[in-house]
C-alpha positions in Angstrom: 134.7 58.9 147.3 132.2 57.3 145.2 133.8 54.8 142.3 133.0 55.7 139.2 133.6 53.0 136.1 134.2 54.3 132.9 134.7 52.9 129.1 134.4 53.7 125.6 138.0 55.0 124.6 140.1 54.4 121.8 141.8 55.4 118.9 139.6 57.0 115.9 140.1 59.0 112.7 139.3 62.1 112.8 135.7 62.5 111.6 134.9 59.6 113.3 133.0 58.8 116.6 133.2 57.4 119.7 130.8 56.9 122.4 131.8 57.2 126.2 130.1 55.7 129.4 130.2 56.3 133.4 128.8 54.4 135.8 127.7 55.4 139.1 126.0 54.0 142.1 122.5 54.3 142.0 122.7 56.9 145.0 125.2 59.3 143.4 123.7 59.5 140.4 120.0 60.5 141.4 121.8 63.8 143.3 124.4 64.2 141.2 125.5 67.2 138.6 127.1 64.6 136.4 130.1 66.6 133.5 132.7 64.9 131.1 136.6 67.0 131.6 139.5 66.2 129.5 143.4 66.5 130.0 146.4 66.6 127.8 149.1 66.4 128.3 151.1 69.5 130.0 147.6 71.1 130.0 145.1 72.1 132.5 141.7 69.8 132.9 138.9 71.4 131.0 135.1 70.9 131.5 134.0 69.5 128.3 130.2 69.1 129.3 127.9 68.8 131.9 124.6 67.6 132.6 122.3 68.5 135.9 119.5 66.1 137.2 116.9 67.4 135.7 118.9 67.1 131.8 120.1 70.6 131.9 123.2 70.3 129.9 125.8 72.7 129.2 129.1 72.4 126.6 132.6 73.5 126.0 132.1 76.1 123.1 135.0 74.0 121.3 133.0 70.7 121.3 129.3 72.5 120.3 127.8 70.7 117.9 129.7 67.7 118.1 129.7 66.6 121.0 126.5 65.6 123.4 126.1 64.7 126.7 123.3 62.7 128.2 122.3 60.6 131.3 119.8 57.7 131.6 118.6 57.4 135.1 117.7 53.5 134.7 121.1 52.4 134.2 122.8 55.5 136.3 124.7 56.2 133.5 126.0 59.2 131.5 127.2 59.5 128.1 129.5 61.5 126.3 128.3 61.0 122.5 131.8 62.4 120.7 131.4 62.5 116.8 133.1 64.5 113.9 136.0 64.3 116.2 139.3 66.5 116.1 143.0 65.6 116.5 142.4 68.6 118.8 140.4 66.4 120.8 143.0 63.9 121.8 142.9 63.9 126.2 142.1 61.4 128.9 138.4 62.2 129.3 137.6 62.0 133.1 133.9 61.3 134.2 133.0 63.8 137.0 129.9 63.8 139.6 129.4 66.5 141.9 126.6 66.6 144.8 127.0 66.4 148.6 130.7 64.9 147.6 132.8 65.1 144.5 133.8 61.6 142.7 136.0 61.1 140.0 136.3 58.2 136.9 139.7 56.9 136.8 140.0 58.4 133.2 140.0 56.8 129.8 142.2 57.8 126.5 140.9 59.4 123.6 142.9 59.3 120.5 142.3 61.1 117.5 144.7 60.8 114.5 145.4 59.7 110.7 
């Protein structure tokens, strides 16, 4: 399995924004279908968004127009832009990339609350 290093989590207001990041090897990400998922607790992992190689992105139709997804092939990095967040939002958001072999972040917390 391919490591993937993510960052970004934290505690916000609702309203507010965060910004996530994962890292991959330069390898993995240039053949990789790169997508954000999200777990709470008790509940199954959901795909929250998903971007292919060529940019092709794809969303959760709870986080549409809030969320946005994104990669920059320089830095082999993907984004997960999160704004006008939700207490509804609260999960561990795991980084995903799929291509010949599936790799997985090692998940980072996202809380949302007052």
């Amino acid at each position: 399995q391919v490591q993937l290093v993510e960052s970004g989590g934290g505690l916000v207001q609702p309203g507010g924004s965060l910004r996530l990041s994962c890292s991959a090897s330069r390898f993995t990400f240039s053949i990789s279908f790169m997508s954000w998922y999200r777990q709470a607790p008790g509940q199954e992992r959901e795909l929250v968004a998903s971007i292919t190689i060529a940019g092709t992105t794809n969303y959760a139709g709870s986080v549409k127009g809030r969320f946005t997804i994104s990669r920059d092939n320089a830095k082999n990095t993907v984004y997960l832009q999160m704004n006008s967040l939700k207490p509804e939002d609260t999960a561990v958001y795991y980084c995903n990339a799929k291509g010949t072999s599936e790799s997985w972040g090692q998940g980072t917390q996202v809380t949302v609350s007052s």
